[in-house]
PAMARVEX-930327 format. One record per residue (C-alpha): residue in one letter; x, y, z. Coordinates in steps of 0.05 Angstrom, whole numbers, plus 5000, padded with zeros to 4 digits. Example, Ala and Ser with C-alpha at 12.3 -4.5 7.8 and 13.67 -1.06 7.14 Angstrom:
A524649105156
S527349795143
This chain:
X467417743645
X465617563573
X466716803575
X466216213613
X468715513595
X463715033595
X465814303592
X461113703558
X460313153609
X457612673555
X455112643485
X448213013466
X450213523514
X448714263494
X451514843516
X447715423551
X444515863502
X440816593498
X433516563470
X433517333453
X438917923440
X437818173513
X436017543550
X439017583628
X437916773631
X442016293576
X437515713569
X440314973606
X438114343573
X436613663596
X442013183573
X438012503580
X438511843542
X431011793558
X425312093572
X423712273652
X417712223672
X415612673741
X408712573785
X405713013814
X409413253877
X415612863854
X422713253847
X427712903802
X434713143788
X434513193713
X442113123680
X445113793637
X451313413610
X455914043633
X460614333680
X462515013681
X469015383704
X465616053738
X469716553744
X471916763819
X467017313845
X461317103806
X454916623824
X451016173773
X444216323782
X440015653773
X432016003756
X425615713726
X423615803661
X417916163665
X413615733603
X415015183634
X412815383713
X406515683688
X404915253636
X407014543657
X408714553727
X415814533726
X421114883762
X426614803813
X425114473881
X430214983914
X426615563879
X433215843863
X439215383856
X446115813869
X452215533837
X458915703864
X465115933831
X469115303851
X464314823841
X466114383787
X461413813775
X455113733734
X449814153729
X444013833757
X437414173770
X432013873812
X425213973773
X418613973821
X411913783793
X408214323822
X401814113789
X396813423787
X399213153718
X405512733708
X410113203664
X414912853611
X421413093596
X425712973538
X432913063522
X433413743499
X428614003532
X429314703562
X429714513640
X431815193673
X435515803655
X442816143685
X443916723716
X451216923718
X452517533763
X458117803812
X457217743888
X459118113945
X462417774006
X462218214064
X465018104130
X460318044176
X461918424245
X456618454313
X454519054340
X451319374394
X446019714354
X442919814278
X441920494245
X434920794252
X430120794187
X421920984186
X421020254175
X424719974227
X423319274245
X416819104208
X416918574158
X411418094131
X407618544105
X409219204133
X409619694074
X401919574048
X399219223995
């Protein structure tokens, strides 16, 4: 897969874009026509303009942007937001203020960043038993600090 079509819901919108040669993430931008304003504990779907054509077999990754979670608080309510291949409406992504200071964004602001990878669809069967491993059934916590 080397392209995707990407279609501009409105004027001022901007497409997904790298910030660096080997990036995993293409930057999404808020397409607003003005400035949101977010409280503390508030989530608010903030606008991208775009709607994208994924190809079949492959999953848009929705991801924070790390400057902006560490720094200002922001990043998606739904931790990750998954985007399905037949899904063809805006991109919105629901920004949480994580912190205790209203956060402003502006239109073109970097809001989240796009993971585009295949998935794997298995068929799911029930069984009478699982396979044996040394870990077994511990979780939480289970293989040390």
């Amino acid at each position: 897969m080397e392209t995707v079509t990407v279609k501009k819901l409105r004027p001022g919108a901007m497409l997904p874009s790298f910030g660096s040669e080997e990036a995993a993430g293409a930057d999404l931008y808020a397409c607003l026509e003005e400035a949101v304003e977010i409280k503390p504990g508030q989530t608010v779907f903030i606008p991208t303009g775009l709607a994208m054509a994924l190809p079949r077999g492959y999953v848009g990754l929705i991801y924070a942007r790390s400057g902006m979670a560490c720094k200002q608080d922001l990043a998606p309510a739904n931790k990750v937001g998954v985007i399905d291949s037949d899904y063809r409406g805006e991109f919105l992504i629901a920004l949480h203020n994580h912190g205790g200071e209203t956060r402003t964004v502006h239109h073109g602001d970097r809001v989240a960043q796009l993971v585009v990878t295949p998935i794997l669809r298995p068929r799911y069967v029930e069984g009478e038993s699982l396979d044996e491993t040394l870990r077994g059934a511990g979780g939480f916590g289970s293989t040390g600090k």
